[in-house]
TORVOMI-226405 format. One record per residue: residue in one letter; x, y, z of N, C-alpha, C in turn; residue number from 1. Coordinates in steps of 0.001 Angstrom, whole numbers, plus 524288, in hexadecimal, padded with zeros to 5 digits. Each point is the difference from the previous one (the first is absolute). Layout:
REM TORVOMI-226405
{drenza 'A' {X Y Z} {X Y Z} {X Y Z} NUM}
...
REM end
This chain:
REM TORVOMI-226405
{drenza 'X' {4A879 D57D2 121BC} {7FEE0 7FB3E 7FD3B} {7FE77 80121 7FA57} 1}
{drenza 'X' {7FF9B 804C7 7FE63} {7FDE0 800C2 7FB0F} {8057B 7FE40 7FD89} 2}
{drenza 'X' {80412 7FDA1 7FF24} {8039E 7FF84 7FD7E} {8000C 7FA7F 7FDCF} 3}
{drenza 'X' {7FD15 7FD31 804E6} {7FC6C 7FA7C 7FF3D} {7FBA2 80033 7FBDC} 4}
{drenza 'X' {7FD03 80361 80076} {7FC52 80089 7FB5A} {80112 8023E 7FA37} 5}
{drenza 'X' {8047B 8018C 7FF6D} {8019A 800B7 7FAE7} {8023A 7FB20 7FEDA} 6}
{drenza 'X' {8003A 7FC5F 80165} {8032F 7FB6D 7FE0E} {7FC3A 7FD84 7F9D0} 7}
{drenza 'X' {80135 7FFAF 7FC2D} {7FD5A 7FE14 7FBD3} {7FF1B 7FB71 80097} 8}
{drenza 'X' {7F7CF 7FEC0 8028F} {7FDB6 7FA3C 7FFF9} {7FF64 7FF6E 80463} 9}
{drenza 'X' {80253 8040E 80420} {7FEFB 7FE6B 8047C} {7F977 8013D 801DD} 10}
{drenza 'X' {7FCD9 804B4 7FC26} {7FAAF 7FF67 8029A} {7FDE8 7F9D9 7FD00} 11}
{drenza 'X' {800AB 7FEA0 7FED1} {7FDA7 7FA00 7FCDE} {801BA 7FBEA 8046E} 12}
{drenza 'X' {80219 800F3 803F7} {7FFE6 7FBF5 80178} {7FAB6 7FE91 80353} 13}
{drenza 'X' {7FF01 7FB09 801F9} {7FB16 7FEF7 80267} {80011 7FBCD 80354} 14}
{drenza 'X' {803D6 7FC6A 8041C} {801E4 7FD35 802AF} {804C8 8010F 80242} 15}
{drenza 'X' {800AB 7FBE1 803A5} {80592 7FEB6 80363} {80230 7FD95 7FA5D} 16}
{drenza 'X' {7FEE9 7FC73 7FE37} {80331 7FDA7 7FBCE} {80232 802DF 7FB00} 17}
{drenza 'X' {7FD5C 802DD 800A0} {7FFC8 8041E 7F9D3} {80408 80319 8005F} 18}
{drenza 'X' {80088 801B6 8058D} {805A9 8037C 801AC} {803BA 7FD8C 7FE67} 19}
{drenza 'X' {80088 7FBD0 80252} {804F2 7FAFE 8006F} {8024D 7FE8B 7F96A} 20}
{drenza 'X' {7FB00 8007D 7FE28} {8016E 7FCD7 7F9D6} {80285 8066B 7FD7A} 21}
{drenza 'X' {7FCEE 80386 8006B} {80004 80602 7FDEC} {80641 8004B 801E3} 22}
{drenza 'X' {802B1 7FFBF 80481} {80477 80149 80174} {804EC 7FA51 7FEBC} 23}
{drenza 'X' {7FDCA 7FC75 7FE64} {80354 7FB3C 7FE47} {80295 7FF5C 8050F} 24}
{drenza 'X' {7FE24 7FDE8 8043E} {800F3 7FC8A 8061F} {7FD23 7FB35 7FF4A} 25}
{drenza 'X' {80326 7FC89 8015B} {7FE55 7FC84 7FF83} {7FE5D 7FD94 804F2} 26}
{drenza 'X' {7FC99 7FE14 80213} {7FE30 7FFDE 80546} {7FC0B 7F968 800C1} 27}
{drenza 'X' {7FE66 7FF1D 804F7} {7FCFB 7FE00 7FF07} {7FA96 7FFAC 801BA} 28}
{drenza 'X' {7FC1A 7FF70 7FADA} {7FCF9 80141 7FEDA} {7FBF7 7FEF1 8063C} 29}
{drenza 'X' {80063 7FAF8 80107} {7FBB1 7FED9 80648} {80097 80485 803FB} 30}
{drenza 'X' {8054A 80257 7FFF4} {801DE 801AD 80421} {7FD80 8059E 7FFCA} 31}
{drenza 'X' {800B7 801B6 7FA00} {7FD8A 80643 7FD7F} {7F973 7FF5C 801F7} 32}
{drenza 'X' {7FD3A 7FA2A 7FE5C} {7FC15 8012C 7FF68} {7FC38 80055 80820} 33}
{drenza 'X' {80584 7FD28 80164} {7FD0D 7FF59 80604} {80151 8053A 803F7} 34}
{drenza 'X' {805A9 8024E 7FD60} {80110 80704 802CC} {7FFAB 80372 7FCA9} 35}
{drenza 'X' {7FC4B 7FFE0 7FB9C} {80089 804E2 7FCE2} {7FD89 80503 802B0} 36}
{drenza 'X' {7FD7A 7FFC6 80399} {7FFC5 80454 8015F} {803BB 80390 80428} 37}
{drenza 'X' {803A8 7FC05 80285} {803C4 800B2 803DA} {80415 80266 7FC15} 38}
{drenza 'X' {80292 7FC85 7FCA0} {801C5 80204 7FC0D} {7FF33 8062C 7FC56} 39}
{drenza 'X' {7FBBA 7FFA5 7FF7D} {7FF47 805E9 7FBF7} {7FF08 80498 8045A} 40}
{drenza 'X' {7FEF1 7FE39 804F6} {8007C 80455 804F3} {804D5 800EC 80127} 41}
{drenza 'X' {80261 7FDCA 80075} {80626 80076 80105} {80201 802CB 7FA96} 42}
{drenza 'X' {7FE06 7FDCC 7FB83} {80320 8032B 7FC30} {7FE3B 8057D 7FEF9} 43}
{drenza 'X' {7FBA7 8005D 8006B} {7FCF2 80586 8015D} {8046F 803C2 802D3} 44}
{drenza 'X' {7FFF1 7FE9D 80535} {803B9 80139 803B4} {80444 8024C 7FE57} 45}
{drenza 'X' {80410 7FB68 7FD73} {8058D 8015F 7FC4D} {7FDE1 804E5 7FB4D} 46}
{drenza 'X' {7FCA9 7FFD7 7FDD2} {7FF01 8038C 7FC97} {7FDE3 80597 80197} 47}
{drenza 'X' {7FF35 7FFE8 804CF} {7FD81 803EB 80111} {806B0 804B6 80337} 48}
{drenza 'X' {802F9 7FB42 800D7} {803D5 80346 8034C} {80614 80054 7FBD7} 49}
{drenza 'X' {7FF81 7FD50 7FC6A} {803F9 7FFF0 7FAA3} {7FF3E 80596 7FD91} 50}
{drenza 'X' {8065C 80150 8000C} {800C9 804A2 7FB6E} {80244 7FF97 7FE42} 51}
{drenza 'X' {7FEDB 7FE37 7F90C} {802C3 7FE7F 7FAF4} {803E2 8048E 7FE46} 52}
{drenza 'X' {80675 7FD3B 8004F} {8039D 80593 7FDE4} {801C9 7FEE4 7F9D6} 53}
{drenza 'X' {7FE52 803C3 7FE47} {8017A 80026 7FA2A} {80489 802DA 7FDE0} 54}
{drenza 'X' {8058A 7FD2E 7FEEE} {80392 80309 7FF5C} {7FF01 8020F 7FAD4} 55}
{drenza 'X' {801C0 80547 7FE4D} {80134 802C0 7F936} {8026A 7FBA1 7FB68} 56}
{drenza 'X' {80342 7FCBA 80168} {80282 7FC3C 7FC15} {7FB8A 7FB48 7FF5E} 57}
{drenza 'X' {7FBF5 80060 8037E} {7FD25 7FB94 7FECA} {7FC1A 7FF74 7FAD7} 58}
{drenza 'X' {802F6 7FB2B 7FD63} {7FB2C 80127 7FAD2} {7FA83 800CD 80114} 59}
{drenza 'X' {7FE3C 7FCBB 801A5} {7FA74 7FD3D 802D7} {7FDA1 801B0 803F1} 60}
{drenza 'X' {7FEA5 8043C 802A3} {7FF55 80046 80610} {7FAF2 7FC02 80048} 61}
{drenza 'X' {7FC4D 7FD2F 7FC25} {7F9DF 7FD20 800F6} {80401 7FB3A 80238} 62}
{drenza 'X' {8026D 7FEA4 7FCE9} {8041E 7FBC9 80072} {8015E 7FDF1 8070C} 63}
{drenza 'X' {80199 8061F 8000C} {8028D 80080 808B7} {7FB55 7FE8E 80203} 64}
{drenza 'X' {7FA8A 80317 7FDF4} {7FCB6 7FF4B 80456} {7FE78 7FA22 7FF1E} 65}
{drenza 'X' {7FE98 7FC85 7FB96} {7FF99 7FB01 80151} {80146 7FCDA 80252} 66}
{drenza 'X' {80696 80113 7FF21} {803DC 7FD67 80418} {80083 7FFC1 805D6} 67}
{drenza 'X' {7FEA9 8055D 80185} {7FD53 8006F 80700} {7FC6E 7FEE1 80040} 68}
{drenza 'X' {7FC48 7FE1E 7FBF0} {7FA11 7FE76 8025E} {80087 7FB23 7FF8E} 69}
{drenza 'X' {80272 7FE32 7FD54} {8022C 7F934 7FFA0} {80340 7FF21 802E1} 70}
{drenza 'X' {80422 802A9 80359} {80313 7FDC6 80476} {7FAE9 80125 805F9} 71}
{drenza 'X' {7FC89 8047E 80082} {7FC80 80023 80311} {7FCE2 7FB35 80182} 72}
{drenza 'X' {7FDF7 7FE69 7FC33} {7FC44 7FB7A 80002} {801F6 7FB75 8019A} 73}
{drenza 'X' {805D1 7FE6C 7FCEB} {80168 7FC74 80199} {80241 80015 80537} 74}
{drenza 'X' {80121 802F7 802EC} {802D3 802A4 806C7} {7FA21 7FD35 8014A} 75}
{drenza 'X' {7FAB0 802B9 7FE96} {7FC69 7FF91 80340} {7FD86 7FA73 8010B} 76}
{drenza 'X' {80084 7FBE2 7FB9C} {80056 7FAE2 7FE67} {8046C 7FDD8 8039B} 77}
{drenza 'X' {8034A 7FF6B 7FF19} {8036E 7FE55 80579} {7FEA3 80148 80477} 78}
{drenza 'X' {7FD81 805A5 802EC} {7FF40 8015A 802B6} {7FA69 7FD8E 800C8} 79}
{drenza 'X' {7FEB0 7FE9C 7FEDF} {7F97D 7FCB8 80470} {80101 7FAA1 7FD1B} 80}
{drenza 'X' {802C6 7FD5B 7FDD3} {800AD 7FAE1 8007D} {802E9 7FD24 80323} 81}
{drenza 'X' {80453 803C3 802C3} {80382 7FEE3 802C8} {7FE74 7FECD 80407} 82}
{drenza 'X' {7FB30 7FEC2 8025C} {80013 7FE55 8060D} {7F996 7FEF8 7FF66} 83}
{drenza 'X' {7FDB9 7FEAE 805AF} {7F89B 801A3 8018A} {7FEFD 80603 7FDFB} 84}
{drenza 'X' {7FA9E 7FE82 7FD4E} {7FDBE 805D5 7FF50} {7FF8C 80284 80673} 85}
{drenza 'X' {7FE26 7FF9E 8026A} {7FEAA 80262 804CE} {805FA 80382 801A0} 86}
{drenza 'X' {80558 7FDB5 7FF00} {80557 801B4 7FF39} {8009A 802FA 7FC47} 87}
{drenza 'X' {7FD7F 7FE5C 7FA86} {80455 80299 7FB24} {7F9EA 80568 7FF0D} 88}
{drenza 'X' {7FC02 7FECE 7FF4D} {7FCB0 8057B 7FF15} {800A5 8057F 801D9} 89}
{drenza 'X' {7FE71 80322 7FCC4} {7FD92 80537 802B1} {7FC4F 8015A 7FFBE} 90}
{drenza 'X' {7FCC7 7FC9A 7FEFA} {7F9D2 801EF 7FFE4} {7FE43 7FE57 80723} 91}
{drenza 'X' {7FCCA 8048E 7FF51} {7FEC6 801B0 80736} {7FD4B 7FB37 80106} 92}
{drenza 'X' {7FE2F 7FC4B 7FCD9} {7FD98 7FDB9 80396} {80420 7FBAA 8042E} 93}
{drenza 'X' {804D9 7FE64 7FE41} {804A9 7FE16 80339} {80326 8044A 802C2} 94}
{drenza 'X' {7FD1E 80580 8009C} {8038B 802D8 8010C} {7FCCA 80288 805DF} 95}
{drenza 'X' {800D4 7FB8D 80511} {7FDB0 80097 80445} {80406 8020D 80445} 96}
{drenza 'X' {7FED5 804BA 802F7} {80374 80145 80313} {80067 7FD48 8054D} 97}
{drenza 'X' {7FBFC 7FE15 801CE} {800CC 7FDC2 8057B} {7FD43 7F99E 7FE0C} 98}
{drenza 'X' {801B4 7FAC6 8020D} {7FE0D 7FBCA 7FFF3} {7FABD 7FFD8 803E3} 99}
{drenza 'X' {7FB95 7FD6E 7FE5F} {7FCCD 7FEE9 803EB} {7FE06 7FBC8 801B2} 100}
{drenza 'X' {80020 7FF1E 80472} {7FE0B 7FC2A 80128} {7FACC 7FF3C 802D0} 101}
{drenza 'X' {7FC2A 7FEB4 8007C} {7FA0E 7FEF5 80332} {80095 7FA49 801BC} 102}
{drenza 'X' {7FF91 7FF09 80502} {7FF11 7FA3D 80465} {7FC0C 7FE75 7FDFC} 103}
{drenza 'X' {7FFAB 7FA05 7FE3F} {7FB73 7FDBF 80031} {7FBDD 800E0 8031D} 104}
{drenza 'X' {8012C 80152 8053C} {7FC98 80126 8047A} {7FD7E 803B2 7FEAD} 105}
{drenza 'X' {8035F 80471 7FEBD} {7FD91 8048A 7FEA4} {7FBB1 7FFA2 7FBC1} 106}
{drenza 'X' {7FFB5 7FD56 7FC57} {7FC12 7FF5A 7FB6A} {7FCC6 7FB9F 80053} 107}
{drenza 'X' {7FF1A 7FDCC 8053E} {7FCD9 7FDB1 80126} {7FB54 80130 80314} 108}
{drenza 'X' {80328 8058C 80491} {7FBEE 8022F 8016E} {7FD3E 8044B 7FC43} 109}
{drenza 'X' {801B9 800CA 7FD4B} {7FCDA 8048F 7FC4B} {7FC21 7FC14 7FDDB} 110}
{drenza 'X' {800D6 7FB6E 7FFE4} {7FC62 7FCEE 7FD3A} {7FB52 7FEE5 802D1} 111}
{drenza 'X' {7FEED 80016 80547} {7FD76 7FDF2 8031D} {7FB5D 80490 802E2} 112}
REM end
């Protein structure tokens, strides 16, 4: 991910929104402000498993890496708006391996 941190402005950023505006996506804003953390976990994610290729003819290589960190974000933006958080997250707390269930009965006698 250090290829992410050479990006010029990227330590200045300081929000879900700041990314969005910083990378010119246009999004919407309720949606950033009610999954931004589903969002920047997921993009975490993409950034953590992305390897930026820099061909020799390329003028710019800062240029490439913006461009994968701006198609990242926006993948990850589609990706948890597209459905229920409890569906679209990866944060552990939706991330339950067995369903559970407890009988009313059952939590009635513990009560008693």
């Amino acid at each position: 991910m250090e290829w992410f941190t050479r990006i010029d402005g990227v330590d200045e950023l300081d929000t879900a929104q700041s990314f969005f505006d910083f990378f010119a996506l246009e999004v919407d804003p309720q949606l950033v402000r009610s999954r931004h953390l589903h969002i920047l976990h997921d993009f975490h994610q993409r950034l953590s498993t992305a390897i930026p290729l820099h061909f020799s003819q390329q003028d710019d290589p800062s240029r490439a890496d913006w461009q994968l960190a701006r198609r990242l974000l926006a993948a990850s933006y589609q990706h948890c708006i597209a459905g229920p958080l409890v569906e679209q997250s990866g944060l552990a707390v939706y991330q339950r391996h067995q369903p559970s269930f407890i009988p009313w009965d059952d939590l009635l006698a513990l009560r008693s």
